[in-house]
C-alpha positions in Angstrom: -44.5 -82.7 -54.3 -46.7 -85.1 -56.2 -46.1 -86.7 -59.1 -48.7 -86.8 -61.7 -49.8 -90.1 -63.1 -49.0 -91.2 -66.5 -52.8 -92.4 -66.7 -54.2 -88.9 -66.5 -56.1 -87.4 -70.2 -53.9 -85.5 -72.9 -55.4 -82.5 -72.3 -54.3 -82.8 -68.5 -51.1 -83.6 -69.8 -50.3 -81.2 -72.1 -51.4 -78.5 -70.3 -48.7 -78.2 -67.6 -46.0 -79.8 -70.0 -43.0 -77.7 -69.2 -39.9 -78.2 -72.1 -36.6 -78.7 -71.9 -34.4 -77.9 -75.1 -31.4 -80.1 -76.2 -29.0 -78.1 -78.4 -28.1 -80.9 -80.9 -26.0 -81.0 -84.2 -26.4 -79.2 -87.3 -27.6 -83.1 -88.7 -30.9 -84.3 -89.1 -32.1 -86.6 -86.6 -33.6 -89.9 -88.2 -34.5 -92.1 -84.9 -35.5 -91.1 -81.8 -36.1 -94.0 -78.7 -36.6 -94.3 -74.5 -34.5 -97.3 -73.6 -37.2 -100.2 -71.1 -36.6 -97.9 -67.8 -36.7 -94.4 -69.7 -33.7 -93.4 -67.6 -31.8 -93.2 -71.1 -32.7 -91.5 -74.3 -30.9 -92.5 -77.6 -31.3 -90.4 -80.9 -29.6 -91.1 -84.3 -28.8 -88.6 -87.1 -27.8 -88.5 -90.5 -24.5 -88.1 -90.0 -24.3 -92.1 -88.2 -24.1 -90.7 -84.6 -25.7 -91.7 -81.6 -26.0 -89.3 -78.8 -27.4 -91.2 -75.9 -28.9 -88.7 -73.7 -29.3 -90.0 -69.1 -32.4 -88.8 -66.8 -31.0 -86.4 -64.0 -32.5 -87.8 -60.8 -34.7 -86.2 -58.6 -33.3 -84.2 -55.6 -34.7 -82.6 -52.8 -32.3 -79.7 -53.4 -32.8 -79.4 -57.0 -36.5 -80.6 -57.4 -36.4 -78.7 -61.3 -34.3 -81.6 -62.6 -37.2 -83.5 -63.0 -37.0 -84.9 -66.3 -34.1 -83.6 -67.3 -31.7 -85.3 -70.1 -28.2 -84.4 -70.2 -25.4 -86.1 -72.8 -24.6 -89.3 -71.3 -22.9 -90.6 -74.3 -22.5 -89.8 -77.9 -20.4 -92.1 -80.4 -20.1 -92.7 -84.1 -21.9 -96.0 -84.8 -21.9 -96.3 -88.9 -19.4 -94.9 -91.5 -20.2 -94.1 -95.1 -19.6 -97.1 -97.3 -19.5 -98.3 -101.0 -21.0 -101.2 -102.7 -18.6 -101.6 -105.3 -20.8 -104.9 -106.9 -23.4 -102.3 -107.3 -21.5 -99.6 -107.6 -23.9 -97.8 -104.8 -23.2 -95.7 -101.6 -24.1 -96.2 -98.6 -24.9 -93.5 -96.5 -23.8 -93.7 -92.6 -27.7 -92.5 -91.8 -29.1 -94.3 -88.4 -32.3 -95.6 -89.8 -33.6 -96.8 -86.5 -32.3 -97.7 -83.0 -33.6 -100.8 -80.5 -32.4 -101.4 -76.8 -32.2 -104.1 -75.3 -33.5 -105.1 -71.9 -31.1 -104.3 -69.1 -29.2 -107.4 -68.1 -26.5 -106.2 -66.1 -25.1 -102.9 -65.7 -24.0 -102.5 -69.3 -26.7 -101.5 -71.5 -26.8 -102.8 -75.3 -28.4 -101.1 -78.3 -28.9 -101.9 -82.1 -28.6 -99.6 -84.5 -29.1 -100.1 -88.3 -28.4 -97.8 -91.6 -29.5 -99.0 -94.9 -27.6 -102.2 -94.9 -25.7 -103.3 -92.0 -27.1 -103.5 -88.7 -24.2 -103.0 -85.0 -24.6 -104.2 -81.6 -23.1 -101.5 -79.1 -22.2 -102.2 -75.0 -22.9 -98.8 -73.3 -21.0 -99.4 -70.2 -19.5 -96.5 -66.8 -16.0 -97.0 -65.9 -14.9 -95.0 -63.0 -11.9 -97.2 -61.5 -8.2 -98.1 -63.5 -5.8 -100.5 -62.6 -2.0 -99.3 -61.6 0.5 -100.8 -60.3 1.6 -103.1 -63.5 4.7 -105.6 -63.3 5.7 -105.2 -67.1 4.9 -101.6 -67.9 5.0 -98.6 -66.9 2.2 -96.0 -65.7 2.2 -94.5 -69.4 1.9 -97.8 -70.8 5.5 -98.6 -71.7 6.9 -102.1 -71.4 9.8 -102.2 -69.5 13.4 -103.9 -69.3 12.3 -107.5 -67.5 15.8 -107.3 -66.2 15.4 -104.1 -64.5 12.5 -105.6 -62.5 13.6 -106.5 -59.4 10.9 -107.0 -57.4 7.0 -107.8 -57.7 3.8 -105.8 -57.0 0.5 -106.3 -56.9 -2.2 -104.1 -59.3 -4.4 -102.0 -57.7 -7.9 -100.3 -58.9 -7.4 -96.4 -58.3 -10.8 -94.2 -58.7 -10.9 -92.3 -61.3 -13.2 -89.6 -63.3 -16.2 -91.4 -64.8 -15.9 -92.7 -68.5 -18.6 -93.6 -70.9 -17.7 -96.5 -73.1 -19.2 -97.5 -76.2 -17.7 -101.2 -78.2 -19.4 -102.8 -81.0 -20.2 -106.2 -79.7 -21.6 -107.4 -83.0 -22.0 -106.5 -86.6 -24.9 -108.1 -88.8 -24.0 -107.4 -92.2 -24.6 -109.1 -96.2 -28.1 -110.0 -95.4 -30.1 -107.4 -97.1 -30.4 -106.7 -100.8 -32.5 -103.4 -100.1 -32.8 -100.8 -97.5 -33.5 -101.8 -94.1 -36.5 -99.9 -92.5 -37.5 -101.7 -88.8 -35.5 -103.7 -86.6 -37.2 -105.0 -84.0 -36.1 -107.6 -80.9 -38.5 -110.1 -79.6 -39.9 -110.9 -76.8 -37.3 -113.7 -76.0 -34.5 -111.3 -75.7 -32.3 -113.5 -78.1 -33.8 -113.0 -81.1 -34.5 -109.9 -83.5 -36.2 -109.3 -87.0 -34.9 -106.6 -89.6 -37.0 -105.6 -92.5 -36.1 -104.5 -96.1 -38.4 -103.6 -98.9 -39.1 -107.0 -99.8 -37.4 -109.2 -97.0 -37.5 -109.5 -93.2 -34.9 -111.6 -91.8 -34.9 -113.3 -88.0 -31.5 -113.1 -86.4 -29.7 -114.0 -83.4 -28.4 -112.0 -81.0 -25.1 -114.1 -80.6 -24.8 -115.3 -84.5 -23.2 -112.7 -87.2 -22.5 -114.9 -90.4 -26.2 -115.6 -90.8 -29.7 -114.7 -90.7 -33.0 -116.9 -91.1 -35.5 -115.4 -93.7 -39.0 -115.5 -92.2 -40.7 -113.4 -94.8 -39.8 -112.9 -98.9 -42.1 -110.7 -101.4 -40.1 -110.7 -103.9 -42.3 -111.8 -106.9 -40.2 -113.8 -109.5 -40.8 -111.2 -112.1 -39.9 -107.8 -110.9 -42.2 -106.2 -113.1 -44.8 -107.9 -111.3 -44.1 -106.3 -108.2 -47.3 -104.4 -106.4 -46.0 -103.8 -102.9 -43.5 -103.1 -101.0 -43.0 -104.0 -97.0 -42.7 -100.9 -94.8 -42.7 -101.5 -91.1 -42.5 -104.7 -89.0 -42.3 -105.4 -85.3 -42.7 -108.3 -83.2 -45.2 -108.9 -80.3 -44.5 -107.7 -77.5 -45.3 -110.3 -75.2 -45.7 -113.7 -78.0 -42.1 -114.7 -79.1 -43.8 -116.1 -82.4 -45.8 -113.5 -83.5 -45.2 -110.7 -85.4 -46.4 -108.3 -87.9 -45.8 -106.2 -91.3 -47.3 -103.6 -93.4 -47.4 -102.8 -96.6 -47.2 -100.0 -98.9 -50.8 -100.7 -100.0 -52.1 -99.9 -96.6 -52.5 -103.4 -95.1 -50.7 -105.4 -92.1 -50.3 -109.1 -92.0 -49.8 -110.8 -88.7 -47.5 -113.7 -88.9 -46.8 -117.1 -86.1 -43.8 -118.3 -86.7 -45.2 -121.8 -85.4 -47.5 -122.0 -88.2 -44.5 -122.5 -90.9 -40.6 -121.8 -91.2 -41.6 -119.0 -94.3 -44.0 -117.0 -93.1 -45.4 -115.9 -96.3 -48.6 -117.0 -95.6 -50.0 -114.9 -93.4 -52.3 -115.5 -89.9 -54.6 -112.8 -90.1 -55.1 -109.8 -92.8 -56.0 -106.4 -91.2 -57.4 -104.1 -93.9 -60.2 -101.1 -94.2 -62.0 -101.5 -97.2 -61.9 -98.0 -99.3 -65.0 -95.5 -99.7 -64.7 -95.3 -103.7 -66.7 -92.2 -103.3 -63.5 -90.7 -101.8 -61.3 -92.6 -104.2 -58.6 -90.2 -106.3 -55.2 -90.1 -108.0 -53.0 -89.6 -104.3 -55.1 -92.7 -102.6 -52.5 -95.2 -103.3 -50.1 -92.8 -102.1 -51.9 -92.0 -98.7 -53.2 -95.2 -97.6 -49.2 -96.8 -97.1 -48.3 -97.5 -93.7 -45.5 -95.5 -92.7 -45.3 -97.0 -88.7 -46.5 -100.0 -87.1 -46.3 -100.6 -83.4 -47.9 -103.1 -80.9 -49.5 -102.0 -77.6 -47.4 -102.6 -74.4 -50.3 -104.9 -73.4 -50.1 -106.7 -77.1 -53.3 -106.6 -77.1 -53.9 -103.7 -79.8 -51.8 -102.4 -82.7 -51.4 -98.6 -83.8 -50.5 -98.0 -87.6 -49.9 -95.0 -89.2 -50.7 -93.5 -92.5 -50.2 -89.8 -94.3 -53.2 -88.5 -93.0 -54.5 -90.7 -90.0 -53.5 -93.0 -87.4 -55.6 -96.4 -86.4 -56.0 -98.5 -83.9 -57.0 -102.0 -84.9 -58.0 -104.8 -82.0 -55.6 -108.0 -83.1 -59.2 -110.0 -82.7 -60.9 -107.7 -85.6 -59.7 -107.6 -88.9 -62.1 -106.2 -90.9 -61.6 -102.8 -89.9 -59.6 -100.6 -86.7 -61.5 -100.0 -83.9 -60.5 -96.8 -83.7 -59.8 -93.7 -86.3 -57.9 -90.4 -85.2 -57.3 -87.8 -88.2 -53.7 -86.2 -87.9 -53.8 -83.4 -90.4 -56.9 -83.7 -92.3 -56.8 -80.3 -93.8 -53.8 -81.3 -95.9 -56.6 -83.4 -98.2 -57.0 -80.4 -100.4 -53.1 -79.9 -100.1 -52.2 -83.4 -101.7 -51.4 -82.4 -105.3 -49.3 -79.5 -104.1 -47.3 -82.1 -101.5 -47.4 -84.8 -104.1 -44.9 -82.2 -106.1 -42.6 -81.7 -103.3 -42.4 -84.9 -102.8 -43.7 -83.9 -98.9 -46.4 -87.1 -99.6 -43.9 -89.5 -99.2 -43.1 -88.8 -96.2 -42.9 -91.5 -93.4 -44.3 -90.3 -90.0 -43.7 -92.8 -86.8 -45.9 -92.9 -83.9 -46.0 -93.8 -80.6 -48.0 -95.4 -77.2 -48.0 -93.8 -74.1 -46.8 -96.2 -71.0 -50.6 -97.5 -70.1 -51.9 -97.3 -73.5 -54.2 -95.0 -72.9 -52.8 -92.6 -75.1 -50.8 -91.8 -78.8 -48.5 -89.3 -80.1 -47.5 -88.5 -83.6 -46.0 -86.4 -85.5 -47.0 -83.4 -88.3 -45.9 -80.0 -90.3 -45.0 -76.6 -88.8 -42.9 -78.6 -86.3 -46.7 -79.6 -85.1 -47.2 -83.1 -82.9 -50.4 -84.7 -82.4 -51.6 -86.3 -78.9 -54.5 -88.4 -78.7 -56.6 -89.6 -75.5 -58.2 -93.1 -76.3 -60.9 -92.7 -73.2 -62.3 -89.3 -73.8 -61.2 -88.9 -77.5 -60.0 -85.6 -77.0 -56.8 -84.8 -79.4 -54.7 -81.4 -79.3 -52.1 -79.9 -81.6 -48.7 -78.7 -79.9 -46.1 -76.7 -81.5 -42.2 -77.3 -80.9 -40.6 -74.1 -81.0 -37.6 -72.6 -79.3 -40.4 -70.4 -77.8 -41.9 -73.3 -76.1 -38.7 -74.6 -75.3 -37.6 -72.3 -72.4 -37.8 -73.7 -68.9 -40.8 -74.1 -67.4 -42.9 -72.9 -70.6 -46.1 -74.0 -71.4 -47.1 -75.1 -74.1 -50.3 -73.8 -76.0 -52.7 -76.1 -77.6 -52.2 -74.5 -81.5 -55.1 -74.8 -84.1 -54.9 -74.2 -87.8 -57.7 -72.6 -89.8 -58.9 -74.4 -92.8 -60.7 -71.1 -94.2 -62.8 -68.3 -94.1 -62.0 -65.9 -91.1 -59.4 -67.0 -89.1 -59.2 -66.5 -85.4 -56.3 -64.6 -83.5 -54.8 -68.1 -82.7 -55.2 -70.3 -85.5 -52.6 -70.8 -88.2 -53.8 -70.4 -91.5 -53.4 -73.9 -93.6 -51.3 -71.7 -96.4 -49.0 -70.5 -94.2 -47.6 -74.0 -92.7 -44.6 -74.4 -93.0 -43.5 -77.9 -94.8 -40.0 -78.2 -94.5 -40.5 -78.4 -90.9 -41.7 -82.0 -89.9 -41.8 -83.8 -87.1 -41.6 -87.6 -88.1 -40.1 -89.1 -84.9 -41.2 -89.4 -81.7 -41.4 -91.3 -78.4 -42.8 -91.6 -75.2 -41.8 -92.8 -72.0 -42.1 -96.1 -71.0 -43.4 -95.0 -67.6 -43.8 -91.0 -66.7 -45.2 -88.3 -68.6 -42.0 -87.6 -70.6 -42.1 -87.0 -74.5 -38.8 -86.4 -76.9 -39.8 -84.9 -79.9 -37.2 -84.7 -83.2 -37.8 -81.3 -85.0 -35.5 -81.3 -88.1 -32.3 -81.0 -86.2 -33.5 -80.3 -82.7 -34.6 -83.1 -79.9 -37.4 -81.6 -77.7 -37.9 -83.2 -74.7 -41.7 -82.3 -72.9 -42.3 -83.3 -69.3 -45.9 -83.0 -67.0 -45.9 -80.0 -64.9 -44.7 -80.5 -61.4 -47.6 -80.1 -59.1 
């Protein structure tokens, strides 16, 4: 059996992609992410769960597990809570989750909602002590004079358990909604972004944060943007960057100055005014940011295009791939359903030779960066039967529609597909469909 490479060309790639569907909850899910190894998968919902799902391995006997996620773990990591200064609710929703890189054989994960961000051990436990002095097997204490003699503990085998303890809650540092938390390079440190603010913490302090970055203009009235995404680099322990609801990203050293409100560099496409209207404002904010694995690139994401700029150009991205540009003549229409506010993530592929995001109609978009080929794929529970293949899907932007094509009228925009993620190493894609996880392996040759 060979194992395709993770190098290969979407089209390759999609075309033998066999799917694997992972009944979920009735709740939306709101974070989807491969931990450094890609043997674990960890989705969030609305509802403040995390259900970690673990790679079956590969056997000779069973050579279809390939790729297969089962539940590993699922635990309820945020509760519902009031703001009673404010008088505001808090809702329990998992607005994004982190791992950390594997230290030991306990693995560690951050999850945030709106306001207050948990560190969680994910650790096996397949052995118990018995055998206590004091208490009995049940856990009673018992009569110390009725113990007449002494024994030594022993560590019996028993059925595996899944444990997940908080090891750390970072809380009271935010004033608005948390959207990107993202650990550095150093493995000590992380950021966490709000609206206006993004904060540097440590991984072993609770009671307080460092704020790197503040927006807020004196005057609220005043205010013209609003902070969207942030992450740091993946390989530079001082770098990082954030964009904007006005469709720009600022790249920040932290070695330059304590407040990083001064910028390093300013990455921003100027705008045709030819193709300037009412909804450009709207379109142009960056929904996603996210740094190659080399660091050498950035991917950003906007309503109706993802780019890829080269950290040494700023003037412009080096490269342009349209997601859905038929929606264009759509925009008043999603402008009233509110569908154009919409934040759509995006993703590398292990070698960066590749992107994945997401669209309507449960639709995902893959993009090869050598031969600039793209496709549309459709997750469906048709497509999600074992071994299935999924079928490249097109959608017709008028006059006479072909026998496959989707007419642009007919998608369907309640169904949306804003998070995704790739794995770190294989050809393995997850793919959140409302409230459905997807998860898309190569074809096994």
């Amino acid at each position: 059996m060979t194992k395709k490479s993770h190098t290969v060309n979407v089209p390759d790639l999609v075309s033998g992609i066999h799917s694997v569907f992972c009944p979920f909850s009735a709740d939306i899910i709101s974070t989807v992410e491969f931990n450094y190894s890609g043997d674990l998968l960890a989705t969030g919902d609305k509802g403040g769960r995390v259900v970690i799902f673990q790679h079956e391995q590969e056997s000779k006997n069973r050579p279809q597990l390939r790729g297969e996620y089962n539940v590993y773990s699922t635990f309820q990591s945020h509760e519902p809570e009031f703001d009673y200064l404010k008088s505001l609710e808090i809702e329990e929703k998992i607005n994004k989750i982190r791992w950390l890189p594997q230290q030991n054989a306990a693995h560690f994960l951050l999850s945030t909602n709106d306001k207050t961000i948990k560190l969680w051990k994910i650790s096996e436990r397949d052995k118990r002590a018995e055998g206590y002095n004091l208490k009995d097997e049940d856990g009673r204490l018992r009569d110390p004079f009725r113990i007449t003699s002494l024994r030594v503990p022993v560590l019996m085998p028993m059925d595996l358990m899944v444990e997940a303890s908080p090891r750390r809650i970072f809380a009271n540092a935010h004033t608005y909604h948390i959207n990107s938390i993202s650990v550095n390079s150093d493995h000590e440190t992380y950021l966490s972004a709000d609206d206006l603010r993004i904060n540097l913490w440590h991984l072993e302090i609770t009671d307080r944060s460092f704020n790197i970055v503040d927006i807020k203009p004196a005057n609220m009235e005043e205010l013209t943007e609003v902070i969207t995404a942030a992450e740091c680099h993946p390989l530079q322990c001082n770098v990082f960057v954030y964009s904007s609801s006005k469709g720009t990203i600022r790249l920040c050293d932290m070695r330059a100055a304590a407040l990083c409100d001064r910028h390093s560099k300013f990455f921003e496409e100027p705008e045709d005014p030819s193709s300037r209207s009412f909804f450009s404002e709207i379109i142009s904010s960056i929904s996603d940011v996210k740094f190659s694995h080399s660091g050498r690139y950035m991917m950003t994401r906007d309503y109706l295009s993802v780019k890829v700029w080269d950290l040494n150009m700023e003037n412009r991205p080096v490269e342009t791939y349209q997601v859905h540009e038929y929606l264009r003549s759509k925009l008043c229409s999603l402008y009233e359903n509110d569908c154009i506010f919409d934040k759509f993530e995006c993703c590398w592929n292990g070698s960066d030779s590749a992107i994945m995001t997401g669209s309507y109609n449960n639709f995902f978009r893959m993009f090869d960066r050598n031969t600039r080929r793209d496709i549309t794929l459709e997750a469906s529970r048709e497509s999600s039967k074992p071994r299935a293949t999924l079928k490249p899907r097109k959608v017709s932007t008028g006059g006479k529609r072909k026998k496959d094509e989707i007419s642009v009228d007919s998608l369907d925009f309640n169904k949306k597909i804003l998070h995704t993620a790739w794995h770190p190493k294989d050809n393995v894609i997850a793919v959140a469909a409302t409230n459905n996880l997807y998860i898309f392996q190569d074809k096994i040759n």
